[in-house]
C-alpha positions in Angstrom: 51.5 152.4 146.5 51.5 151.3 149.6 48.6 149.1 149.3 49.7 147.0 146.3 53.1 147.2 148.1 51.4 145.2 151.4 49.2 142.7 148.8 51.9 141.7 146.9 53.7 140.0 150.2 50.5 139.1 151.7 49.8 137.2 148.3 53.4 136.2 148.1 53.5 134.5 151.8 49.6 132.9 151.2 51.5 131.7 147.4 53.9 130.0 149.3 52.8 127.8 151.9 50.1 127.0 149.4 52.8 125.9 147.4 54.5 124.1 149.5 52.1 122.1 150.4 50.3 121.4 147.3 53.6 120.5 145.6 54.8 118.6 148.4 51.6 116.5 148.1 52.0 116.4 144.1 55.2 115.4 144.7 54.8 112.4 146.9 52.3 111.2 145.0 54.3 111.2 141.9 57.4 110.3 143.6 55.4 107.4 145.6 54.0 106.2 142.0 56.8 106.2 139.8 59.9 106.7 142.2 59.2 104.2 145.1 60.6 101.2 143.0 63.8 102.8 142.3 66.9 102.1 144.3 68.6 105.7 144.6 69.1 106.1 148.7 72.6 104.8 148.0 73.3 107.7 145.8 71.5 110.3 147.1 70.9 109.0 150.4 66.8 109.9 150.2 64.6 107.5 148.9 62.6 108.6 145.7 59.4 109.7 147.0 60.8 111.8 149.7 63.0 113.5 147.3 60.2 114.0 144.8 58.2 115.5 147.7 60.9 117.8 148.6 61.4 118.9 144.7 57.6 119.0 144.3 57.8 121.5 147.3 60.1 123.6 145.8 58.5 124.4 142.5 55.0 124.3 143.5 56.4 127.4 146.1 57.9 129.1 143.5 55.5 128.7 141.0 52.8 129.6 143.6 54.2 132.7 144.8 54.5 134.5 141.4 51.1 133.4 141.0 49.6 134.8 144.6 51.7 138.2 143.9 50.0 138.8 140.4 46.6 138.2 142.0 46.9 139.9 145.0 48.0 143.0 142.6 45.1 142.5 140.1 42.8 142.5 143.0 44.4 145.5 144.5 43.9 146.9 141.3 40.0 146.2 140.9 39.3 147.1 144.5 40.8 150.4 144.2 39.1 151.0 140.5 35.5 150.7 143.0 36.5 152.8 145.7 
């Protein structure tokens, strides 16, 4: 128990800056390609891309925690299955 306990945040942590940076990226990009040309900073008070980045960053760490946390636990799983 404790073992899938101590996977499941290692895989949670390692999910989330993986996340955060791979959606930040995803983000800018999008935000750079499609959001650049529009004029929300006096709205908002962020320009496009840098608030795509930071939105990109956001669900590309939540999306990449649940997914670190089930394979952390499935290879918790298999490991123990050989021992």
């Amino acid at each position: 128990m404790k073992r899938k306990l101590l996977s499941g945040i290692i895989g949670g942590f390692i999910g989330l800056v993986i996340g955060v940076i791979g959606g930040g990226f995803v983000g800018l990009v999008v935000g750079g390609t499609f959001l650049g040309s529009l004029d929300i900073y006096k709205y908002t008070g962020f320009e496009g891309y840098e608030l795509a980045a930071y939105v990109g960053a956001v669900i590309g760490a939540l999306l990449a925690i649940i997914l670190g946390v089930k394979l952390a636990l499935r290879i918790a799983s298999q490991t123990k299955k050989k021992i």
